[in-house]
C-alpha positions as CSV (number, residue, x, y, z in Angstrom):
1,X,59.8,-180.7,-245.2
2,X,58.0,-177.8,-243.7
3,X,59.6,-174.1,-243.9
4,X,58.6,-171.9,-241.3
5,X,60.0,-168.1,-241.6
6,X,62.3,-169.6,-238.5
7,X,63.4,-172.9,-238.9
8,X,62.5,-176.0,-241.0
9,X,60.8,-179.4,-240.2
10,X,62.3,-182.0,-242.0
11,X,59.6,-185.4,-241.1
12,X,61.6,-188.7,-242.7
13,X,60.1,-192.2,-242.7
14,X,57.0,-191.5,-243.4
15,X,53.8,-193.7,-244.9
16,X,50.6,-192.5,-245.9
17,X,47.6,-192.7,-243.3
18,X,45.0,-191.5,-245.2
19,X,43.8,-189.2,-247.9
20,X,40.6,-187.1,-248.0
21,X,38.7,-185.5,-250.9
22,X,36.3,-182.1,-250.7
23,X,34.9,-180.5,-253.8
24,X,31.9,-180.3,-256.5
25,X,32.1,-181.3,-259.8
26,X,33.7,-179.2,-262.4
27,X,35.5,-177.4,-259.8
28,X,38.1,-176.8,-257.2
29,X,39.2,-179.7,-255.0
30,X,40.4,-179.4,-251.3
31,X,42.6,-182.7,-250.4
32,X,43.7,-183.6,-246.9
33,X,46.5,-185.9,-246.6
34,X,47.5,-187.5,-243.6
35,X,51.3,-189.2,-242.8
36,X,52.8,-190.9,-240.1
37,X,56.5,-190.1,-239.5
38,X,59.3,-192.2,-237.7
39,X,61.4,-189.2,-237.0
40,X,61.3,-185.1,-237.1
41,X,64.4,-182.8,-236.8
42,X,63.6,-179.2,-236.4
43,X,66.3,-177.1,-237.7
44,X,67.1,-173.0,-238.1
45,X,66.6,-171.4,-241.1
C-alpha cells in the first residue's frame, strides 16, 4: 500500500522482480526493490 495525502494505492498479487543494492562499507545502504503487481485499486483517503 502506498498513502498519498489523497488517496491510497493498495497493489495485490505481487512477486518480486528484482532487488538492487547501493552503499560503502560500514555505512548507509540505499536498496531498490522492484515488484510486479496483478492488480491496483486506487482509493480516497
Amino acid at each position: 500500500m502506498i498513502c498519498k495525502p489523497d488517496r491510497k494505492v493498495i497493489y495485490s498479487s505481487c512477486q518480486w522482480s528484482a532487488i538492487q543494492e547501493e552503499g560503502q562499507l560500514n555505512a548507509m545502504v540505499a536498496e531498490k526493490v522492484t515488484v510486479v503487481a496483478s492488480k491496483r485499486i486506487e482509493t480516497t483517503a
